[in-house]
Jmol script that loads the backbone (N, CA, C; Angstrom):
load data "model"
ATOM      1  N   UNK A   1     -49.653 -61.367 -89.944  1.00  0.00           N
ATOM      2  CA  UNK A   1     -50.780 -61.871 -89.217  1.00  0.00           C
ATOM      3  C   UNK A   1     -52.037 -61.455 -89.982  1.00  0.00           C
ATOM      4  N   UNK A   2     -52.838 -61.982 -90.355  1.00  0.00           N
ATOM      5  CA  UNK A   2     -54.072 -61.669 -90.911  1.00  0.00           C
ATOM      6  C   UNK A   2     -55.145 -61.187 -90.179  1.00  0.00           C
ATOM      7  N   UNK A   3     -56.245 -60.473 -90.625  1.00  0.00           N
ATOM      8  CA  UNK A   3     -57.363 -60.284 -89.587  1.00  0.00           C
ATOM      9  C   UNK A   3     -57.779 -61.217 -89.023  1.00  0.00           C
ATOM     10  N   UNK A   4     -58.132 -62.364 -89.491  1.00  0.00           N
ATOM     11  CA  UNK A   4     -58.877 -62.845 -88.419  1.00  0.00           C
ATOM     12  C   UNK A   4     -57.830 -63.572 -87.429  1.00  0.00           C
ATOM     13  N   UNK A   5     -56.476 -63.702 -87.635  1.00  0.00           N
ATOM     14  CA  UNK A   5     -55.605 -63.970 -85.941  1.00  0.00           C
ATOM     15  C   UNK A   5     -55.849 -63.050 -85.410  1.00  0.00           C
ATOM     16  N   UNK A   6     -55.414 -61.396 -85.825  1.00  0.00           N
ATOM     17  CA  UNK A   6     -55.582 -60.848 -85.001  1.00  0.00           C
ATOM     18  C   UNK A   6     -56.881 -60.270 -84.051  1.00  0.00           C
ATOM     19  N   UNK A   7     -58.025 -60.691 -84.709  1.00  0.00           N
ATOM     20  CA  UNK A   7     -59.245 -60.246 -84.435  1.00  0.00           C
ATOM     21  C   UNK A   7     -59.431 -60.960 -83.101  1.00  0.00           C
ATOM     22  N   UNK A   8     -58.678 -62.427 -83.440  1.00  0.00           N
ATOM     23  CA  UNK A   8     -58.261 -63.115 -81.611  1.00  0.00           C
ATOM     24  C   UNK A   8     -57.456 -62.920 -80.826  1.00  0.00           C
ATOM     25  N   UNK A   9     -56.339 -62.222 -81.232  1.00  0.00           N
ATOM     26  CA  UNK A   9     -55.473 -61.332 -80.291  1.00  0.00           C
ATOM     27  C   UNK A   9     -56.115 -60.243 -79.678  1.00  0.00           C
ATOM     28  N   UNK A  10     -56.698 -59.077 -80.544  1.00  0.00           N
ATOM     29  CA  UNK A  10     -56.750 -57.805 -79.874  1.00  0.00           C
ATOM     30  C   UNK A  10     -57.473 -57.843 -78.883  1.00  0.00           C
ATOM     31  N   UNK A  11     -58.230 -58.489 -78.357  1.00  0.00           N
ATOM     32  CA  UNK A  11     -58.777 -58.661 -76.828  1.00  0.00           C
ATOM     33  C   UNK A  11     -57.641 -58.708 -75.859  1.00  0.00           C
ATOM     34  N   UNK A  12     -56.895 -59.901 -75.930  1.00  0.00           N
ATOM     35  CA  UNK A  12     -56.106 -60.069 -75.250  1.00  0.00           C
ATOM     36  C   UNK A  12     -54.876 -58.756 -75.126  1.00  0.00           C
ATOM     37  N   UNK A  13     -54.819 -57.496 -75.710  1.00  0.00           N
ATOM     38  CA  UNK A  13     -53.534 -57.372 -75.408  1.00  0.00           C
ATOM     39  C   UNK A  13     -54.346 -55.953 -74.815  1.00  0.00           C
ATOM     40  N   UNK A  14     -53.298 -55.661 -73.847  1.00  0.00           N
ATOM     41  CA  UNK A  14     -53.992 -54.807 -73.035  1.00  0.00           C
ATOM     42  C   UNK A  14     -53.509 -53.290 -73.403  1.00  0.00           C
ATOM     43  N   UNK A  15     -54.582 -52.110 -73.023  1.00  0.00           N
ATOM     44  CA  UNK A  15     -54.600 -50.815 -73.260  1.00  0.00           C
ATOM     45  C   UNK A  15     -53.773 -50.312 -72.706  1.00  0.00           C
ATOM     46  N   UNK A  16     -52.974 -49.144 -73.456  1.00  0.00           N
ATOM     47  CA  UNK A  16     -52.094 -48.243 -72.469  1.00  0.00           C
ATOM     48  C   UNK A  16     -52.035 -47.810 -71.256  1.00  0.00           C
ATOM     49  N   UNK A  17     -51.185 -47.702 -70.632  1.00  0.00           N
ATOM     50  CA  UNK A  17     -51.463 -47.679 -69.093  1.00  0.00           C
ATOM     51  C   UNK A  17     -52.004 -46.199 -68.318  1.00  0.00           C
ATOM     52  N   UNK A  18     -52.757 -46.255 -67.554  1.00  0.00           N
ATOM     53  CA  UNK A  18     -53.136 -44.888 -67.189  1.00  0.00           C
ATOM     54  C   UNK A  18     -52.223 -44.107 -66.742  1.00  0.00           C
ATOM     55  N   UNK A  19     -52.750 -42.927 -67.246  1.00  0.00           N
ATOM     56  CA  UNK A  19     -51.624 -41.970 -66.905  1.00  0.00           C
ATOM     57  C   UNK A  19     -50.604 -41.743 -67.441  1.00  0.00           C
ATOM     58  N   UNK A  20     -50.257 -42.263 -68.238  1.00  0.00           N
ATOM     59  CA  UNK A  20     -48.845 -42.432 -68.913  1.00  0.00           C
ATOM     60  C   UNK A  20     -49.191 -41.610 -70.421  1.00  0.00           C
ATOM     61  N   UNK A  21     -48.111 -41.718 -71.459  1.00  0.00           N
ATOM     62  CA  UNK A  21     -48.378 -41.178 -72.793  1.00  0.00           C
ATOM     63  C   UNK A  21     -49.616 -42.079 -73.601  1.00  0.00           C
ATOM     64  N   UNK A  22     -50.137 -41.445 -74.217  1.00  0.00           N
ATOM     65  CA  UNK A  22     -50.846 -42.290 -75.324  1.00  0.00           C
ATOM     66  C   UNK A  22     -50.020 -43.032 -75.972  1.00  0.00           C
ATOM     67  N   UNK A  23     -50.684 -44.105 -76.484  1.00  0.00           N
ATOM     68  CA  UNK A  23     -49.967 -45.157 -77.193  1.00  0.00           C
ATOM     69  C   UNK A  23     -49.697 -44.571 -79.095  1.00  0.00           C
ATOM     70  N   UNK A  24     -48.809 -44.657 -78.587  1.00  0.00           N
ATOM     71  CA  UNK A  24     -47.975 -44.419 -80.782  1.00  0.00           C
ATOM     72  C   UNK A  24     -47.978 -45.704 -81.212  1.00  0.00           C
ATOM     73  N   UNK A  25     -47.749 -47.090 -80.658  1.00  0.00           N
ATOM     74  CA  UNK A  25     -46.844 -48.101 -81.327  1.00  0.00           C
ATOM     75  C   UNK A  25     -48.343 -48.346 -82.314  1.00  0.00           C
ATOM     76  N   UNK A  26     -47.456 -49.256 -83.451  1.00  0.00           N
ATOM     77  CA  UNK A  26     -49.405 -49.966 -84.071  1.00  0.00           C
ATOM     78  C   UNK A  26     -48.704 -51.277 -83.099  1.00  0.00           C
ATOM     79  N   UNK A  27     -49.921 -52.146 -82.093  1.00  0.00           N
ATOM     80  CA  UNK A  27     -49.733 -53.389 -81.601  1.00  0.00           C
ATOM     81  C   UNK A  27     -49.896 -54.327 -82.164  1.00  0.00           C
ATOM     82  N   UNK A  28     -50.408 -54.159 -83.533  1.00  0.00           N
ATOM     83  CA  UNK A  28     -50.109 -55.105 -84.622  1.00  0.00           C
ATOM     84  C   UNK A  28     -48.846 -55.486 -84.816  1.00  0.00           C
ATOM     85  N   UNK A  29     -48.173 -54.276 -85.443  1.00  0.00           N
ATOM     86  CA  UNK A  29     -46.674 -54.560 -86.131  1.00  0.00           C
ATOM     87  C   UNK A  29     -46.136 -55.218 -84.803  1.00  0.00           C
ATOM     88  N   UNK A  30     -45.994 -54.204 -83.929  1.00  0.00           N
ATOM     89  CA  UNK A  30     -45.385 -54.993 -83.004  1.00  0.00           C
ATOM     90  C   UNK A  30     -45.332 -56.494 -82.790  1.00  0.00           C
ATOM     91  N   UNK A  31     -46.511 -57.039 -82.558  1.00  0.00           N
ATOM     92  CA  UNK A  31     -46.860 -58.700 -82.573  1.00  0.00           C
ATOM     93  C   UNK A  31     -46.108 -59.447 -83.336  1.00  0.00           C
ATOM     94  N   UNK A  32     -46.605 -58.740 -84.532  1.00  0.00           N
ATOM     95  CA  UNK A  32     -45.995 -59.145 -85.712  1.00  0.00           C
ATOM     96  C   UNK A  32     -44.149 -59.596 -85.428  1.00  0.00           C
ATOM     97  N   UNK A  33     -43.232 -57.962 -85.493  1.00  0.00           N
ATOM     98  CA  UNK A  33     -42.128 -58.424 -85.167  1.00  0.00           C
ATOM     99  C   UNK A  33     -41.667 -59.375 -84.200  1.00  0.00           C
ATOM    100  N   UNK A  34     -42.586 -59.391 -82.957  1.00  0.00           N
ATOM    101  CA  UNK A  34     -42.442 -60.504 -82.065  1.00  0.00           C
ATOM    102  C   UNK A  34     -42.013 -62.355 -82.417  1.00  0.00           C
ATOM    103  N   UNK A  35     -43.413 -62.396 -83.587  1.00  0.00           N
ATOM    104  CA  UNK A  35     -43.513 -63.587 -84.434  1.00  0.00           C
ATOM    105  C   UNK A  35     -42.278 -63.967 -85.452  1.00  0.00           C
ATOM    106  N   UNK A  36     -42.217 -62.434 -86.272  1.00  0.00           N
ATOM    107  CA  UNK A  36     -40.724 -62.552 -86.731  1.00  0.00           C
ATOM    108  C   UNK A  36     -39.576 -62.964 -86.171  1.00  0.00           C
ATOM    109  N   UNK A  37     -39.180 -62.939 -85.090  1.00  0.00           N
ATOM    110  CA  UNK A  37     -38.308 -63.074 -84.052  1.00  0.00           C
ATOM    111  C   UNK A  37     -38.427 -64.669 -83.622  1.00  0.00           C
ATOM    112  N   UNK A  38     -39.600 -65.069 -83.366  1.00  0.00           N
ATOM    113  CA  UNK A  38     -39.428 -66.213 -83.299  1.00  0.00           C
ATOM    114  C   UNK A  38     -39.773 -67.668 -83.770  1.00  0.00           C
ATOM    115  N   UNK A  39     -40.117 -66.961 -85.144  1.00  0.00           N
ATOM    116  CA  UNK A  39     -40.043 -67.804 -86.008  1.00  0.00           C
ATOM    117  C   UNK A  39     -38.948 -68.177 -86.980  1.00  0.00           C
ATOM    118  N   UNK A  40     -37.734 -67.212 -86.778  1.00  0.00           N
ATOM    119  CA  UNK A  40     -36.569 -66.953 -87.911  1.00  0.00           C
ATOM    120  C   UNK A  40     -35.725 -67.259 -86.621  1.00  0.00           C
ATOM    121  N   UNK A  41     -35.640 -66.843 -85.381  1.00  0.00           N
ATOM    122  CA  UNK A  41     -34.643 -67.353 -84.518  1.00  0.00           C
ATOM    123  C   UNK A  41     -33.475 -66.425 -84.566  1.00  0.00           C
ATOM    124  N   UNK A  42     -33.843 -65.044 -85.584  1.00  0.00           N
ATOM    125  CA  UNK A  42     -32.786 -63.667 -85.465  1.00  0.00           C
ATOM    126  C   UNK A  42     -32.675 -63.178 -84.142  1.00  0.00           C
ATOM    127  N   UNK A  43     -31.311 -62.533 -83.810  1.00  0.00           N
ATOM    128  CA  UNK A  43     -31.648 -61.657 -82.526  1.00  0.00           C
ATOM    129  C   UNK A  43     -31.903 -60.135 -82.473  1.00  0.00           C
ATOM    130  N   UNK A  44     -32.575 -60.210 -81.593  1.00  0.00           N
ATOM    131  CA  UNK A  44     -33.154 -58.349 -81.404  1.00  0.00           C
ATOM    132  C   UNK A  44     -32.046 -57.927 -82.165  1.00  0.00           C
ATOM    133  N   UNK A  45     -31.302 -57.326 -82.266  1.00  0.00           N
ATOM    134  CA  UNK A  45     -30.633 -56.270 -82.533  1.00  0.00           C
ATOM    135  C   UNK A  45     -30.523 -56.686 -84.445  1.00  0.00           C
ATOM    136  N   UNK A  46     -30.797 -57.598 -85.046  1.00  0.00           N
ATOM    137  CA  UNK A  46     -31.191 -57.969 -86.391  1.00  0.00           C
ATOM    138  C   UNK A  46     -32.641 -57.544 -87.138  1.00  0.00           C
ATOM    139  N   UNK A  47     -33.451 -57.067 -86.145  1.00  0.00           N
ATOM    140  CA  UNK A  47     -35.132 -57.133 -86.423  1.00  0.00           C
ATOM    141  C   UNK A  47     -35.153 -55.897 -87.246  1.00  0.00           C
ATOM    142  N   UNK A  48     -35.444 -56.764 -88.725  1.00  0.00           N
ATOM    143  CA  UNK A  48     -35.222 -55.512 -89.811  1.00  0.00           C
ATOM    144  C   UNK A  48     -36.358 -54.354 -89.389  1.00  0.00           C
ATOM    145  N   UNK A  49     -36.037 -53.077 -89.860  1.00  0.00           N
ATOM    146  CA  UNK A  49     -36.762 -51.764 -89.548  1.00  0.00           C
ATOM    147  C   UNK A  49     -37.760 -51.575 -90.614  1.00  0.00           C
ATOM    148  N   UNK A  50     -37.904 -52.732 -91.574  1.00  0.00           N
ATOM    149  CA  UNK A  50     -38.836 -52.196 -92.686  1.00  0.00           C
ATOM    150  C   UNK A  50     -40.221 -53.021 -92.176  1.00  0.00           C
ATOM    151  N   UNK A  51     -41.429 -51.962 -91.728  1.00  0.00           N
ATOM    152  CA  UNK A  51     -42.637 -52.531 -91.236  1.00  0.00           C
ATOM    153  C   UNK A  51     -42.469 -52.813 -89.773  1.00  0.00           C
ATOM    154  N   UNK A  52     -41.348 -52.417 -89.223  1.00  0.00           N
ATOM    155  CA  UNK A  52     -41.976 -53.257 -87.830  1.00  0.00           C
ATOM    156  C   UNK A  52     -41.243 -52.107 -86.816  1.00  0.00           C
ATOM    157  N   UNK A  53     -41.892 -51.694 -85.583  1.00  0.00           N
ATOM    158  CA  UNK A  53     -41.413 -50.629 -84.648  1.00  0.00           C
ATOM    159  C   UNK A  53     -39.911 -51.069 -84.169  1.00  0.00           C
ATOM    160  N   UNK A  54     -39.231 -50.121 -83.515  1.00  0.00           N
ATOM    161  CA  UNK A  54     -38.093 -49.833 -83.416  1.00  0.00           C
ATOM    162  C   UNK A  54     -37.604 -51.190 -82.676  1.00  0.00           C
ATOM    163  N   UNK A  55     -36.987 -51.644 -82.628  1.00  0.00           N
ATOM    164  CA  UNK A  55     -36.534 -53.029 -81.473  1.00  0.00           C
ATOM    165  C   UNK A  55     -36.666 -52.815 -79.938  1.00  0.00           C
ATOM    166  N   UNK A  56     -36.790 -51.541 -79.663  1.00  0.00           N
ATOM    167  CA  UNK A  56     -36.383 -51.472 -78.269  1.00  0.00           C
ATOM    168  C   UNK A  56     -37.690 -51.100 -78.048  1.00  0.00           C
ATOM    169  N   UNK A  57     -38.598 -50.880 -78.773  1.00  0.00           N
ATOM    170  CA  UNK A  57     -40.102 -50.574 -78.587  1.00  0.00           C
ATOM    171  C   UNK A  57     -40.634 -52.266 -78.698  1.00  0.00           C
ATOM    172  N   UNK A  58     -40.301 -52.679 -79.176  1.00  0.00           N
ATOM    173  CA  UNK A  58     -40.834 -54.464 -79.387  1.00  0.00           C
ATOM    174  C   UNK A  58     -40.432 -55.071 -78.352  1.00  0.00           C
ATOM    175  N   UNK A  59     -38.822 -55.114 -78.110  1.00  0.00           N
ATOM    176  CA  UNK A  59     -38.462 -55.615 -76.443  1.00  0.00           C
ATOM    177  C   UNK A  59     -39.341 -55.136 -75.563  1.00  0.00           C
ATOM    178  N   UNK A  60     -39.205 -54.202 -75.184  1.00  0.00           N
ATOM    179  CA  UNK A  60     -39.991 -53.303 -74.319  1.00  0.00           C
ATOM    180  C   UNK A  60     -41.576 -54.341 -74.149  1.00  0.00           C
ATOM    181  N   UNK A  61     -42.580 -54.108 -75.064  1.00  0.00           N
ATOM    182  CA  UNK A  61     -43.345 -55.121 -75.151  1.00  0.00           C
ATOM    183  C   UNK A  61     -43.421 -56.487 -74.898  1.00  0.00           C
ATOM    184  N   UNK A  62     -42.316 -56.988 -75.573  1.00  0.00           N
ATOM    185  CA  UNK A  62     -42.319 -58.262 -75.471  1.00  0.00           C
ATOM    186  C   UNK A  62     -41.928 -58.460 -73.992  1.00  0.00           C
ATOM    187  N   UNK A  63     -41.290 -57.819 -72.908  1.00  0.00           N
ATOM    188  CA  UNK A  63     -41.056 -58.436 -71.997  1.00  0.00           C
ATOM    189  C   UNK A  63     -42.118 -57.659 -70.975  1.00  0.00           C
ATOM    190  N   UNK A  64     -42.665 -56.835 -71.243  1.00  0.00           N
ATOM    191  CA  UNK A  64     -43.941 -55.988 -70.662  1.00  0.00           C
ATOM    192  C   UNK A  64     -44.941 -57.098 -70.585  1.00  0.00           C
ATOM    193  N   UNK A  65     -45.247 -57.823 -71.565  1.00  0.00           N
ATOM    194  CA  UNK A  65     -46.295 -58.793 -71.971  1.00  0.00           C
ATOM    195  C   UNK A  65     -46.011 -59.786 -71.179  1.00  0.00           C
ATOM    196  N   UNK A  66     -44.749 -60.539 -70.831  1.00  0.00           N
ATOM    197  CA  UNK A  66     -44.249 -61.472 -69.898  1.00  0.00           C
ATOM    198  C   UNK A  66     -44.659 -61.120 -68.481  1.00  0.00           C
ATOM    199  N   UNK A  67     -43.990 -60.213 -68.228  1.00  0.00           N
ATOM    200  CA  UNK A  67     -44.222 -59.686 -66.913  1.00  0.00           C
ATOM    201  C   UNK A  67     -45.571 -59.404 -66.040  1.00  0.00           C
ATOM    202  N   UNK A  68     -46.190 -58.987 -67.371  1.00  0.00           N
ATOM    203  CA  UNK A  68     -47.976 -58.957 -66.668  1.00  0.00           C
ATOM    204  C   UNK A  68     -49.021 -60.177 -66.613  1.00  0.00           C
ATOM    205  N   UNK A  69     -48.100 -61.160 -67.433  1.00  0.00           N
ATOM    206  CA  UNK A  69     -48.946 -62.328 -67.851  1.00  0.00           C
ATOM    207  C   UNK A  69     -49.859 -62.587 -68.935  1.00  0.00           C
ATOM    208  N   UNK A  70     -49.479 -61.676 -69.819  1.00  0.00           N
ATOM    209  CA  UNK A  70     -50.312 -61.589 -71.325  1.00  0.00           C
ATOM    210  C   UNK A  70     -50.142 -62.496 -72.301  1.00  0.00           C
ATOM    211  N   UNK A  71     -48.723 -63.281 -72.261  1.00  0.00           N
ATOM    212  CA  UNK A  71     -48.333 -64.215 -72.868  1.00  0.00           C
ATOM    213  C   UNK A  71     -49.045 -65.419 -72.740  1.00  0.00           C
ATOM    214  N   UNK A  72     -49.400 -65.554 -71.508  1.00  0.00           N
ATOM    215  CA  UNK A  72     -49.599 -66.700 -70.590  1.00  0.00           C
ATOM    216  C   UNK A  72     -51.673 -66.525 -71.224  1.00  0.00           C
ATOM    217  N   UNK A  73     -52.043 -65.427 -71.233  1.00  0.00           N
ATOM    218  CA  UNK A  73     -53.074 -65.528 -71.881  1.00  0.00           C
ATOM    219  C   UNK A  73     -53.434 -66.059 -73.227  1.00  0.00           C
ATOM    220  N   UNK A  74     -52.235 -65.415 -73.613  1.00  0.00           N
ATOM    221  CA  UNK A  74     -52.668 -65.482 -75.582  1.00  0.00           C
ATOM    222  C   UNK A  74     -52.247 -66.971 -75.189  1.00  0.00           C
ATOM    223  N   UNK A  75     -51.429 -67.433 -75.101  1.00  0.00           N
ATOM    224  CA  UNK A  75     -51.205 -68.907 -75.008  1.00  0.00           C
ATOM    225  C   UNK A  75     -52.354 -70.047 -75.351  1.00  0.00           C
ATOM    226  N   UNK A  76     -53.096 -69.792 -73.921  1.00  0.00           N
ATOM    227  CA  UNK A  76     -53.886 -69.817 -72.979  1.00  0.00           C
ATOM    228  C   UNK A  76     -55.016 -69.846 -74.371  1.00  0.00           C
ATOM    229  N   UNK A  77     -55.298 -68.974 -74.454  1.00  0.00           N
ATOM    230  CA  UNK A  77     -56.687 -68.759 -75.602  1.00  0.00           C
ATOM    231  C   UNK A  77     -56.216 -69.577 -76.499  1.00  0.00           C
ATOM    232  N   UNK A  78     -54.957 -69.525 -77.328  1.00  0.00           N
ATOM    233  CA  UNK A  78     -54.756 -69.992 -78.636  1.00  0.00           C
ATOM    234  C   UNK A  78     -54.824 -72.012 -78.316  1.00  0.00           C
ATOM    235  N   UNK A  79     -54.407 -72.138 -77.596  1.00  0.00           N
ATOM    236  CA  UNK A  79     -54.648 -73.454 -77.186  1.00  0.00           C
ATOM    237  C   UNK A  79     -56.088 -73.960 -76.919  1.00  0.00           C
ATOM    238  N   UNK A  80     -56.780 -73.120 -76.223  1.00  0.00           N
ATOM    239  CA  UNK A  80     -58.296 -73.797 -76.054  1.00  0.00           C
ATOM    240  C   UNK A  80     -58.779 -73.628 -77.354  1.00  0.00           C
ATOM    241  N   UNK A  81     -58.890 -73.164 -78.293  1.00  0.00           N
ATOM    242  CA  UNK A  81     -59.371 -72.610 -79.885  1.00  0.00           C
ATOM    243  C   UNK A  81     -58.205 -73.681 -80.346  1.00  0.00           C
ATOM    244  N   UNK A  82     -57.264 -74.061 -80.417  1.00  0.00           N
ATOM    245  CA  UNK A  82     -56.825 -75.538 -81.439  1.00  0.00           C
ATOM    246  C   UNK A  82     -57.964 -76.342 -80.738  1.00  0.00           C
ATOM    247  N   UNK A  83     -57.710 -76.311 -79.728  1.00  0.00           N
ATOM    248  CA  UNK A  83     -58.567 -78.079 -78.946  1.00  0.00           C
ATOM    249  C   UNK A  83     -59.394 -78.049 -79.302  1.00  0.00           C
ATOM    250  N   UNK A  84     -60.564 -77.008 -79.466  1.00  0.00           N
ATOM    251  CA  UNK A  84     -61.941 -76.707 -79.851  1.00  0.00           C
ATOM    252  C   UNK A  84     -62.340 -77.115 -81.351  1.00  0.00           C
ATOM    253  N   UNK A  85     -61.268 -76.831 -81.661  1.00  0.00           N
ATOM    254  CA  UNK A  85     -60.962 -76.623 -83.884  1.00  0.00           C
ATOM    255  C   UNK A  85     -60.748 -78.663 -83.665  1.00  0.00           C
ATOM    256  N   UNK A  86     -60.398 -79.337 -82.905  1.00  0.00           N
ATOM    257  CA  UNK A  86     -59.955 -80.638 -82.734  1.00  0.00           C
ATOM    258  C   UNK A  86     -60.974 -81.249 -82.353  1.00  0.00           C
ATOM    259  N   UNK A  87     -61.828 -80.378 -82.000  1.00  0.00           N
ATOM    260  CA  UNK A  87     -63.350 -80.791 -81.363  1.00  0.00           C
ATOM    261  C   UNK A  87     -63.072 -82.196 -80.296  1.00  0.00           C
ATOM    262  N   UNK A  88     -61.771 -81.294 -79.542  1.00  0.00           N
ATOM    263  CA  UNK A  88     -61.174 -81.605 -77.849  1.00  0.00           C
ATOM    264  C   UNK A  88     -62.414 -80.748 -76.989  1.00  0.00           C
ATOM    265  N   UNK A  89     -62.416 -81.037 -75.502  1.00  0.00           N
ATOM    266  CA  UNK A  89     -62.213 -80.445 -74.665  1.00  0.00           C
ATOM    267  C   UNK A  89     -61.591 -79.369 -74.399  1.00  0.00           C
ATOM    268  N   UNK A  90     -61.886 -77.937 -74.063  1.00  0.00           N
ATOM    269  CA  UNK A  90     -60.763 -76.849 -74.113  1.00  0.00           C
ATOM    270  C   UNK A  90     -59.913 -76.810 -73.312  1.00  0.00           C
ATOM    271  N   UNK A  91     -59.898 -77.533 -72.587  1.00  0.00           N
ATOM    272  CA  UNK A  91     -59.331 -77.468 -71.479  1.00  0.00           C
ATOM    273  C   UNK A  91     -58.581 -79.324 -70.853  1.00  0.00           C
ATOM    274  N   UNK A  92     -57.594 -79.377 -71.040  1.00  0.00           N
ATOM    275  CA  UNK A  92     -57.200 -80.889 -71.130  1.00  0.00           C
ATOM    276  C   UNK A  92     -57.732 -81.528 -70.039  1.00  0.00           C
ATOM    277  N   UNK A  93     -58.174 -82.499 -69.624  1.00  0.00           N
ATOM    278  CA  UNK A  93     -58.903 -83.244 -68.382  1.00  0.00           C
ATOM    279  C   UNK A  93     -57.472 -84.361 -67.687  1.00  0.00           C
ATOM    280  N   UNK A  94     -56.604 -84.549 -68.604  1.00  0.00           N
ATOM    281  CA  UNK A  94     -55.453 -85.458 -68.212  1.00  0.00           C
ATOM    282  C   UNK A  94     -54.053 -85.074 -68.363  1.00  0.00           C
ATOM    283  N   UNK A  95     -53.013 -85.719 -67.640  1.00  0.00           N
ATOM    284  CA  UNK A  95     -51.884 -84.787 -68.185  1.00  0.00           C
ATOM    285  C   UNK A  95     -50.708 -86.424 -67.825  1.00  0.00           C
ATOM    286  N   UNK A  96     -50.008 -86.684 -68.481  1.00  0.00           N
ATOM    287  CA  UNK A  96     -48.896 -87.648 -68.195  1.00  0.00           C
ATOM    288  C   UNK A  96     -47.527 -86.904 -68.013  1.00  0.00           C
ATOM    289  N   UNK A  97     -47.085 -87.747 -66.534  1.00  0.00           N
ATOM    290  CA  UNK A  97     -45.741 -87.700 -66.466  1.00  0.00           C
ATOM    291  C   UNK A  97     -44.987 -88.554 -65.904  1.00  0.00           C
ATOM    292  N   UNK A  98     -43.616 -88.466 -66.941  1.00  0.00           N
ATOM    293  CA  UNK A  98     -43.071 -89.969 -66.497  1.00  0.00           C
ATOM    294  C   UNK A  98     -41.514 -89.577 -66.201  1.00  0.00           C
ATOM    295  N   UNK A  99     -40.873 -90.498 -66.110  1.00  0.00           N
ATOM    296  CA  UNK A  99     -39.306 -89.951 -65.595  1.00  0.00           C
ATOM    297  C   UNK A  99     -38.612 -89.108 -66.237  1.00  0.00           C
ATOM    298  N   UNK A 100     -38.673 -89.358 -67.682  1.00  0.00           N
ATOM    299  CA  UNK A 100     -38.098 -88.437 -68.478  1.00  0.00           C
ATOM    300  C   UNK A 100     -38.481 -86.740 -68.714  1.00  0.00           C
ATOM    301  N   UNK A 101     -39.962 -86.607 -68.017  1.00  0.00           N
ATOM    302  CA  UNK A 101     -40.466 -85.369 -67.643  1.00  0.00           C
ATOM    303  C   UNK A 101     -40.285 -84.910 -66.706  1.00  0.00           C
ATOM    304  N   UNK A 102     -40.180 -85.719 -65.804  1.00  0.00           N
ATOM    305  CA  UNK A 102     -39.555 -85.066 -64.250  1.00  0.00           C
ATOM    306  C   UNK A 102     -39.006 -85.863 -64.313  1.00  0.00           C
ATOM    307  N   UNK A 103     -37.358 -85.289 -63.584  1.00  0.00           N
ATOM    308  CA  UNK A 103     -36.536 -85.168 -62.846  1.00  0.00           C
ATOM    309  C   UNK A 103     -36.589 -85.058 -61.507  1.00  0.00           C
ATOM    310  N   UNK A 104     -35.556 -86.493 -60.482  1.00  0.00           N
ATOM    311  CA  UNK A 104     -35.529 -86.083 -59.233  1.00  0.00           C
ATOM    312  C   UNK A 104     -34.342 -86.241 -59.122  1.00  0.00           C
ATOM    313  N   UNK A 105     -33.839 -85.753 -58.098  1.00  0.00           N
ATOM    314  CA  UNK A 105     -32.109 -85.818 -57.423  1.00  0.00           C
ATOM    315  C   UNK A 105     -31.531 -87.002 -57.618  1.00  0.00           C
ATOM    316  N   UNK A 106     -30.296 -86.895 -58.254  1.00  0.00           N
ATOM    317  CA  UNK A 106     -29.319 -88.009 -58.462  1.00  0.00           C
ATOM    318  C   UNK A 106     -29.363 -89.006 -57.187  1.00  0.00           C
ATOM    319  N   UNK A 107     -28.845 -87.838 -56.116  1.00  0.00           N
ATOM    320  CA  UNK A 107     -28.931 -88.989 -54.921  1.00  0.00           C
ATOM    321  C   UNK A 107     -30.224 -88.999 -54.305  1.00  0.00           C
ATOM    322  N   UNK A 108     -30.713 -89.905 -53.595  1.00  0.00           N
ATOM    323  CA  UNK A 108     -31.866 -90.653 -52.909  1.00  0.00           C
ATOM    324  C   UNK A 108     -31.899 -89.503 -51.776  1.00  0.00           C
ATOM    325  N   UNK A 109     -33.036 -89.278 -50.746  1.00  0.00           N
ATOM    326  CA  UNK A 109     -33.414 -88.750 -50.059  1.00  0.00           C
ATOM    327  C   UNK A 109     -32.735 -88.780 -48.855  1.00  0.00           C
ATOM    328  N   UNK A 110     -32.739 -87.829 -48.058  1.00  0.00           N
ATOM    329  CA  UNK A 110     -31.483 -87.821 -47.013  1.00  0.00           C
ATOM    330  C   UNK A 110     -32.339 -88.406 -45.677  1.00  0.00           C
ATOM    331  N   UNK A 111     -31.278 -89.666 -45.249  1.00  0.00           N
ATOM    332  CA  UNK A 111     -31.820 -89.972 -44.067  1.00  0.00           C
ATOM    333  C   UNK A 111     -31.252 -89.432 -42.347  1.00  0.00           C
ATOM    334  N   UNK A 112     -32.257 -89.039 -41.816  1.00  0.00           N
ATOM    335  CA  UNK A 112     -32.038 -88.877 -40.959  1.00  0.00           C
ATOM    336  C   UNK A 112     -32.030 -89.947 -39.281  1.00  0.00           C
ATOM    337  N   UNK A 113     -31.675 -89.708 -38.435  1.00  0.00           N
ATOM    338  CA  UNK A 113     -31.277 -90.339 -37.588  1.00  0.00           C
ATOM    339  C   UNK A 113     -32.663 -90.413 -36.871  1.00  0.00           C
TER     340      UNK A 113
END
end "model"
wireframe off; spacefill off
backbone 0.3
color backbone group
């Protein structure tokens, strides 16, 4: 990840939690291995040890980040910043959906008497 992605990440990822230990991990690498992971399509237990924190310190994160909704941020940001770079709207104003996007029940609606 280069500085300036991450210079748009590190807002988004949130500070150690109170009370708890100080933070050891770098949240760089971490990210990083995250990206590794899903950009190569390896599984955790493959996530080479050279440069990147332990796997169970990256899980740990990676599903920490889910759970609080951090994902849903970075998302979130990285999408309004393409649209913006597209010199879109940041925020989409329209959205299509058609059958093949939704799905309804095989069978028809139940009638009642």
């Amino acid at each position: 990840m280069t500085d300036a992605e991450w210079a748009v990440l590190v807002p988004l990822i949130p500070a150690a939690k109170y009370g708890g230990r100080p933070r050891k991990t770098d949240m760089r690498a971490a990210i990083n291995a995250i990206l590794y992971l899903l950009r190569t399509g390896c599984p955790w237990r493959y996530l080479p040890r050279d440069g990147f924190p332990p796997r169970s310190t990256v899980y740990n994160i990676f599903r920490n980040f889910q759970k609080d909704g951090v994902w849903d941020a970075i998302w979130d940001k990285l999408r309004m910043e393409l649209r913006e770079d597209m010199e879109r709207e940041a925020s989409p104003t329209a959205a299509v959906i058609d059958s093949q996007s939704l799905k309804s029940t095989e069978k028809g609606a139940v009638m009642t008497a």
